[in-house]
N, C-alpha and C positions, 0 to 999 in steps of 0.2 A: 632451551627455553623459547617457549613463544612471543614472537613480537606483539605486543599491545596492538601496538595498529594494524597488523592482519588480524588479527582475532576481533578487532572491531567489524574491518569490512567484512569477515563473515559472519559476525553476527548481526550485521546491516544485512545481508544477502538472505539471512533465513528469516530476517523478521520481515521484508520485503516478501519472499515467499509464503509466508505465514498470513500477510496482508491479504494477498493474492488468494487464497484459498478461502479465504474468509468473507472474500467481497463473492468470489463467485457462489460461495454454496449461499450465501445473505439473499444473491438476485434468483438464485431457485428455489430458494424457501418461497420466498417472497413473489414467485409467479413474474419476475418482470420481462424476461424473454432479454432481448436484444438491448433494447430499449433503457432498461432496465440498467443495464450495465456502462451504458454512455453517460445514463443519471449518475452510476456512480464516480466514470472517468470523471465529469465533468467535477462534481464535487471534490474528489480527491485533488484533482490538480488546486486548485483555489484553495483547499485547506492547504497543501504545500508548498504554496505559493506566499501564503500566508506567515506559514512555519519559517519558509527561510527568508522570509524578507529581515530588510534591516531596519529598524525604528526605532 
């Protein structure tokens, strides 16, 4: 039987990658280059930053 909490971190690992593929192909649809892509760092950090605050 599978441990719950490995199966969680890997399904935190493929949704992370999932993320990841999704932001890149979003800044090439979207023509943003380089650029484009620090818009999205920056933005993702601040929504996760968000996400795990405590409040």
């Amino acid at each position: 039987m599978t441990d719950p909490e490995d199966l969680a971190a890997r399904l935190d690992r493929i949704t992370f990658l999932l993320v990841g593929v999704v932001v890149l192909q979003a800044a090439d649809l979207l023509g943003l280059g380089p650029a484009g892509l620090i818009l999205f760092l920056v933005v993702g950090l601040f929504v996760t930053a968000l996400y795990n605050a405590d409040v």
